[in-house]
C-alpha positions as CSV (number, residue, x, y, z in Angstrom):
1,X,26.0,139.2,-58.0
2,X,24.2,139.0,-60.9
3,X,23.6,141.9,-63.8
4,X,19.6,141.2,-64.3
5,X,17.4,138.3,-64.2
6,X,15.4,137.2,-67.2
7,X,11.8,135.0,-66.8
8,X,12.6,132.4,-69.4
9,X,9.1,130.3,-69.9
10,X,9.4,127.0,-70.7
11,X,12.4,126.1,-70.2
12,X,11.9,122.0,-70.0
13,X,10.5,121.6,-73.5
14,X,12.3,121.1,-76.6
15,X,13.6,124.2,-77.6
16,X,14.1,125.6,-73.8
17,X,15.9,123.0,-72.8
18,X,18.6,124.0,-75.6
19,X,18.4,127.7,-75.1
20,X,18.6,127.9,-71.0
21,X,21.7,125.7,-71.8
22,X,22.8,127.9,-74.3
23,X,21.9,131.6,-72.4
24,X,23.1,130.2,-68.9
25,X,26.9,129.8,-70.2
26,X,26.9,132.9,-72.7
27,X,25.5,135.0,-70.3
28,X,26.9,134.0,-66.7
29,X,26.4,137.4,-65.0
30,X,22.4,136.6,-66.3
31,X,20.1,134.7,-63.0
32,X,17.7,133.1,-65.5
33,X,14.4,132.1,-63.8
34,X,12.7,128.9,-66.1
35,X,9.3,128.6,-65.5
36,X,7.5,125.5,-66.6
37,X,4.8,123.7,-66.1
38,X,6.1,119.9,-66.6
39,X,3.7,118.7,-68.8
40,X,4.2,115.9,-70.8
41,X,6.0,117.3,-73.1
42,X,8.4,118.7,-70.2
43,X,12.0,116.7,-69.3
44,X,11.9,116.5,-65.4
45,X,15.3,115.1,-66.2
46,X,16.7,118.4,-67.6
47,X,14.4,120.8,-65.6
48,X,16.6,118.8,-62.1
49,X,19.8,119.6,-63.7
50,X,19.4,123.4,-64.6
51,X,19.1,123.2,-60.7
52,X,22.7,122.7,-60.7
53,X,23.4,125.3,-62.8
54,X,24.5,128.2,-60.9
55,X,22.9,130.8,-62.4
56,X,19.2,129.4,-63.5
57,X,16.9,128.9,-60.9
58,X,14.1,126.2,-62.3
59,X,10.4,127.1,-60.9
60,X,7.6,124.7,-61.5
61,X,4.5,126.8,-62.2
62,X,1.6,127.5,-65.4
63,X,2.0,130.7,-67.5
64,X,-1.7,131.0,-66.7
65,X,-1.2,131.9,-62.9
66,X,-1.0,135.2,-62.7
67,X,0.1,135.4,-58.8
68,X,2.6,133.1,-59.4
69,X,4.1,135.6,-62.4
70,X,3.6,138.6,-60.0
71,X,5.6,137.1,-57.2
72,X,8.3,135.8,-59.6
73,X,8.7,139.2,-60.7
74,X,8.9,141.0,-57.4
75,X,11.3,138.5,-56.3
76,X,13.7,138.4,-58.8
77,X,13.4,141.8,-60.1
78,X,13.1,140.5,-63.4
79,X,13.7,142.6,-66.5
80,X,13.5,140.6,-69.3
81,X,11.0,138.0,-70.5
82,X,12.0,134.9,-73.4
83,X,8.6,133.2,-73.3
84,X,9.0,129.7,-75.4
85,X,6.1,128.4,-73.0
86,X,3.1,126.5,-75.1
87,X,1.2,123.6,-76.3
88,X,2.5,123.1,-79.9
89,X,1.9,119.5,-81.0
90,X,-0.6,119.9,-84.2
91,X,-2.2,117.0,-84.1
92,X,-3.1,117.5,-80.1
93,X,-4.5,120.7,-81.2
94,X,-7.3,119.4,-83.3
95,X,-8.0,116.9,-80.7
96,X,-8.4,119.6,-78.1
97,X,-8.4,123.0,-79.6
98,X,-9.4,124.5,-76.1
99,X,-6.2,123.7,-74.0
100,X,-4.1,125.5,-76.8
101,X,-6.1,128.6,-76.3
102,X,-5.7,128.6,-72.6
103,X,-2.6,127.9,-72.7
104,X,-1.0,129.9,-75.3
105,X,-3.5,132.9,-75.8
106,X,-4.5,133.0,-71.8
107,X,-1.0,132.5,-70.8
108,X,0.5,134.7,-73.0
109,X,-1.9,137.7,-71.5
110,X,-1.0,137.2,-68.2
111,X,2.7,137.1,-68.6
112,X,2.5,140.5,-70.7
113,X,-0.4,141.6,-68.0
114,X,1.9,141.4,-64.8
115,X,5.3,142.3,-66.7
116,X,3.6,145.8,-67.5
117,X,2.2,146.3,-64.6
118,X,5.9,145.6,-62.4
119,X,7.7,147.5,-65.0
120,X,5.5,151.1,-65.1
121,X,5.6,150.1,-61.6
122,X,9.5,150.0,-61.5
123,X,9.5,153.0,-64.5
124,X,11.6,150.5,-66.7
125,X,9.0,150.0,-69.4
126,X,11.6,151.4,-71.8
127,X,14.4,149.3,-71.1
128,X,13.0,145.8,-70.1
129,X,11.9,143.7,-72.8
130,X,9.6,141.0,-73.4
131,X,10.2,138.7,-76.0
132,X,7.8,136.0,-78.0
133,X,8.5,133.4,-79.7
134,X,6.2,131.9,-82.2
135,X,5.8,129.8,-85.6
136,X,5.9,130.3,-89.1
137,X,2.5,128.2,-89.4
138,X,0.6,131.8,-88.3
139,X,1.1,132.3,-91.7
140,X,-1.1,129.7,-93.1
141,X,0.1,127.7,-96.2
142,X,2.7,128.2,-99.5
143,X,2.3,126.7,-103.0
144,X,5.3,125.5,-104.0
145,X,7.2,128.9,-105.1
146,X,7.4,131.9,-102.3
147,X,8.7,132.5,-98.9
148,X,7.3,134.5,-95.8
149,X,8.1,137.3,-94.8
150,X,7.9,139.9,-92.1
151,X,4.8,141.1,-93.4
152,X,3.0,138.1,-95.3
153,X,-0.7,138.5,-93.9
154,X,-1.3,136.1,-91.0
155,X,-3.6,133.0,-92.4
156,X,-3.4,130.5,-89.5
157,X,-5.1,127.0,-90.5
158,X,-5.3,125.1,-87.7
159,X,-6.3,125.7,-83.8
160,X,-2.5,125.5,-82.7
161,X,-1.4,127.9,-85.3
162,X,-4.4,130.2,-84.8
163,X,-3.6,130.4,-80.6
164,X,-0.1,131.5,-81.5
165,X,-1.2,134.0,-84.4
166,X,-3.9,135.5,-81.1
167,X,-0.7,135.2,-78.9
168,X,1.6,136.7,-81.1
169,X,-1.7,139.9,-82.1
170,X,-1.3,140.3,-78.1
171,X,2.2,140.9,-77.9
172,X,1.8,143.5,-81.0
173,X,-1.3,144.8,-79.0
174,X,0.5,145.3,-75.6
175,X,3.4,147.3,-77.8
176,X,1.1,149.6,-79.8
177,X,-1.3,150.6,-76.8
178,X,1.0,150.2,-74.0
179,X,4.4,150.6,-74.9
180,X,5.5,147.6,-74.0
181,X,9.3,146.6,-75.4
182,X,7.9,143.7,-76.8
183,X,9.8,141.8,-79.8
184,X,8.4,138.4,-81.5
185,X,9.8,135.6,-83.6
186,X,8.4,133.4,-85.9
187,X,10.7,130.3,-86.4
188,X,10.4,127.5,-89.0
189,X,10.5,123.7,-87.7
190,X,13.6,123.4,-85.6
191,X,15.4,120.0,-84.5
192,X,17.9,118.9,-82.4
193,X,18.2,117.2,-78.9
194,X,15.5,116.8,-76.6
195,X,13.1,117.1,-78.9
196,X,9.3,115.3,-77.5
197,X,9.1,111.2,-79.0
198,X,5.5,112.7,-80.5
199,X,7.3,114.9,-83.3
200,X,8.6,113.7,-86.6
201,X,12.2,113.3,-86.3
202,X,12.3,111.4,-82.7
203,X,9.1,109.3,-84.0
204,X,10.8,108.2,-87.5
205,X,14.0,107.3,-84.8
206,X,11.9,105.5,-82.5
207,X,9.6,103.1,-85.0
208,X,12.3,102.4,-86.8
209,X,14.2,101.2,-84.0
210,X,11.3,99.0,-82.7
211,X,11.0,97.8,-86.1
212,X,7.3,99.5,-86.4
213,X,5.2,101.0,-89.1
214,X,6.2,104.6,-89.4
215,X,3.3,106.8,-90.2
216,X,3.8,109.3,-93.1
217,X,0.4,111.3,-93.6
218,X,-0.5,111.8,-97.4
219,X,1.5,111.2,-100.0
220,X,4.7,112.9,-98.1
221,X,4.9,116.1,-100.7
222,X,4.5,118.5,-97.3
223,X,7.4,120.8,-97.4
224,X,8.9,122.1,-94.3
225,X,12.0,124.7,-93.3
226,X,14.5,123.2,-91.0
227,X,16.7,124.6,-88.5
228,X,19.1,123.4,-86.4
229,X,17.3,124.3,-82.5
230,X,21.0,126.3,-81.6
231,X,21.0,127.9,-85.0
232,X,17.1,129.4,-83.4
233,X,18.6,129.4,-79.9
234,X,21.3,132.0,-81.2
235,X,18.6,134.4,-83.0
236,X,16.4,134.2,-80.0
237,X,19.8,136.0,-78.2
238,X,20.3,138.8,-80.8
239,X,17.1,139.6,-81.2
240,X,15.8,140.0,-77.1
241,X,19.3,141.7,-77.1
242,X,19.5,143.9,-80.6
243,X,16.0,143.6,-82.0
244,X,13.7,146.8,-82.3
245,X,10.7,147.1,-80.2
246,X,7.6,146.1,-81.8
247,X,9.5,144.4,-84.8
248,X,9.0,140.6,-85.4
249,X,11.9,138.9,-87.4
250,X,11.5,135.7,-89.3
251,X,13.7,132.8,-88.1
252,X,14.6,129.9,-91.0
253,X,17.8,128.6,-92.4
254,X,16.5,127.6,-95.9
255,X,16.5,124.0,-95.6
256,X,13.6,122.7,-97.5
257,X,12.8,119.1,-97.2
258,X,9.1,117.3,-98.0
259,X,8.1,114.5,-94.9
260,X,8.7,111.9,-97.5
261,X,12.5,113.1,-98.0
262,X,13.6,113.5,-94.4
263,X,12.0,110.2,-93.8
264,X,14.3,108.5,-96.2
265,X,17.4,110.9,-95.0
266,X,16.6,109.6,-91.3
267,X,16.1,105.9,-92.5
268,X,19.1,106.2,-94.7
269,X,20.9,107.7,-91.4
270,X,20.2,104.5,-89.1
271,X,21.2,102.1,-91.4
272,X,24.7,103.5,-91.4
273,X,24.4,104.1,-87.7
274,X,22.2,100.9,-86.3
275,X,22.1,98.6,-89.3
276,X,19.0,96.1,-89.8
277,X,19.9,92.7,-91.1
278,X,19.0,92.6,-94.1
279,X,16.5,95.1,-94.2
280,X,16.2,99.1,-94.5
281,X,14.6,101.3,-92.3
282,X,12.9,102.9,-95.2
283,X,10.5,99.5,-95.9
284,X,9.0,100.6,-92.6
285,X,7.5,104.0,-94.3
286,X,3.6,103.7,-94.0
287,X,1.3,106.2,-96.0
288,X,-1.8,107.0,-93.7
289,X,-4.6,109.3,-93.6
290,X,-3.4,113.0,-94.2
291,X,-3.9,115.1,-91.2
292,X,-6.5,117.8,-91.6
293,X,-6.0,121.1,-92.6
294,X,-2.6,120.1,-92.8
295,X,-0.4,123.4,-94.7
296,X,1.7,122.3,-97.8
297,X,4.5,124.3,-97.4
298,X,6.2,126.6,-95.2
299,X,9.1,128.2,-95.8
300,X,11.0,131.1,-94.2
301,X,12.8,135.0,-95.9
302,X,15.2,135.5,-92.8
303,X,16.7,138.5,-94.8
304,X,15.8,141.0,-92.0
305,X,17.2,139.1,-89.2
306,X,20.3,139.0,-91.1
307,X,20.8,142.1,-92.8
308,X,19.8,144.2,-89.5
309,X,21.0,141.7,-86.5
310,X,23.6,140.0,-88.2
311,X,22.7,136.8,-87.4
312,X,23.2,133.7,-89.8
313,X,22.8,129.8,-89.6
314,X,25.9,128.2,-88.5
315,X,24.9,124.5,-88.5
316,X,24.9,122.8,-91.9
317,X,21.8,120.7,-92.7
318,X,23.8,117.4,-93.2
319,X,25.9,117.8,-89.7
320,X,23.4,119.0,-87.9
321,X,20.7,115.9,-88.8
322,X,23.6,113.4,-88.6
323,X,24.5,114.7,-84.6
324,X,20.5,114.6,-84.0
325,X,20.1,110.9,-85.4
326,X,23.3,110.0,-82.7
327,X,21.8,111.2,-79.9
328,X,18.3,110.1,-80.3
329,X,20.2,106.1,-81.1
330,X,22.7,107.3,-77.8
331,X,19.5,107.8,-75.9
332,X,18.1,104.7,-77.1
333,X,20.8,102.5,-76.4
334,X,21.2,103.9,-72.8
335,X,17.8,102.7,-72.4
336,X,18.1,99.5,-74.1
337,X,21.1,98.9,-71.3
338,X,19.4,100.1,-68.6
339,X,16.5,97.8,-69.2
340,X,18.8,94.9,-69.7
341,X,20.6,95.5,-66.3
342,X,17.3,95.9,-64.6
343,X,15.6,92.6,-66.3
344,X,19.1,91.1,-64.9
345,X,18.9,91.7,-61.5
346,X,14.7,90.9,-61.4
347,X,16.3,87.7,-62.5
């Protein structure tokens, strides 16, 4: 029934979420297999409904456990790995710098451990291919001129960013000295739907709303490369489908905006959207304590991708953060209703 079946790791988080959507209708004759551990950071909500999708089978499981990645693999004959799966909130990993190891350097060996070991086992090293996706923060930090590319020298400055420039070594490893078909990614700060309450977009969206103190560390001036998580989800696609093995491709859209300015641009957003009485959303803006080690700029040369793979951004910056601000305030007043009609009938 179905051409091949792909492993796709975590598939309830953020960017998952949007690309099992994506992949299950553009490739219907694809049985994706989303393995996820529903952490915190996972949507139960959306891991229940890819159940209903008829062609993605949702398996709740860590990267870590190797058995459980040896009998997905038998079972499904998989051929293809996408693996989004790993701890990626910043400030979580200086709190605990030893989970994001685990997790993303541990995890990411054992998925490339028992995919080379069922593929020389099924002699389809060659054509199956394992795919990684990663940051642009392996990099380390810009000034305020220059991009990255391809082959700026990895300079990770904090533990998250260091597990993914280990995981991301691995991947190059298990190409060069096993022959894995491996390809990796390195994308710049996506957003979009489903994106966690702890990260800056849905947190700006959420303070505001409640009318709280929205935390900006610093003085703002940190400079980050947006893109829109559909824009990513469509260069995930061409390159686990076009890319060369053992190539990594940068991922970015050029859309360069300090903390400080998307603040205002979200603020400026909800008081079209969800006015304040009197008020702006922007006198809620509260300097705090800068985070540590935190990079000053990132920002992403996606000429390879696009000269070799085609691909392009589609979304423009001031559609795409104008659709996210309406679903994050649709979410919210669902809620808003629902707690309404539930304090109604306590009553």
């Amino acid at each position: 029934m179905f051409e091949k079946s792909i492993l796709v790791t975590g598939g309830a988080g953020f960017i998952g979420i949007n690309f099992v959507a994506y992949f299950a209708h553009t490739y219907p004759n694809y049985r994706l297999i989303d393995l996820d551990a529903l952490t915190y950071a996972g949507s139960r909500y959306a891991f229940d409904a890819q159940a209903q999708m008829p062609n993605v089978v949702p398996v709740e499981g860590d990267i870590r456990n190797a058995e459980l990645i040896r009998d997905l693999l038998e079972k499904y004959d998989i051929t293809g790995v996408i693996h989004f799966a790993a701890e990626s909130h910043v400030d979580n990993s200086i709190v605990d710098p030893l989970l994001f190891v685990d997790t993303n350097v541990n995890g990411t060996v054992a998925l490339l451990n028992e995919s080379l070991r069922y593929w020389k086992r099924k002699s389809c090293l060659a054509q199956a291919r394992f795919h990684h996706i990663s940051t642009d923060e392996v990099y380390g930090s810009l000034g305020e001129e220059g991009f990255f590319t391809e082959k700026t020298p990895y300079a990770p400055n904090g533990p998250y960013s260091a597990s993914k420039a280990a995981s991301d070594l691995l991947v190059r490893a298990y190409c060069r000295t096993y022959g894995l078909n491996a390809t990796i990614s390195n994308c710049s700060n996506n957003y979009g739907p489903w994106q966690h309450s702890e990260k800056l977009i849905p947190t700006i969206i959420r303070k505001a709303l409640a009318h709280e103190a929205i935390p900006l560390y610093g003085n703002g001036s940190n400079v980050r490369d947006w893109i829109w998580v559909m824009d990513h989800c469509r260069a995930v696609d061409k390159i686990f489908h076009d890319g060369q093995a053992g190539e990594s491709y940068n991922v970015g859209s050029h859309e360069e905006h300090s903390n400080l300015d998307m603040m205002r641009i979200v603020c400026r957003l909800l008081d079209r959207l969800e006015p304040w009485n009197g008020h702006s959303y922007e006198e809620l803006i509260k300097n705090v304590t800068d985070r540590p080690g935190h990079d000053f700029r990132y920002a992403i040369d996606a000429s390879k991708i696009r000269r070799e793979l085609g691909w392009n951004p589609e979304m423009s910056f001031e559609t795409g953060i104008k659709q996210t601000v309406q679903w994050y305030l649709s979410l919210h007043r669902q809620r808003t209703n629902q707690y309404k009609i539930n304090d109604e009938d306590e009553r």
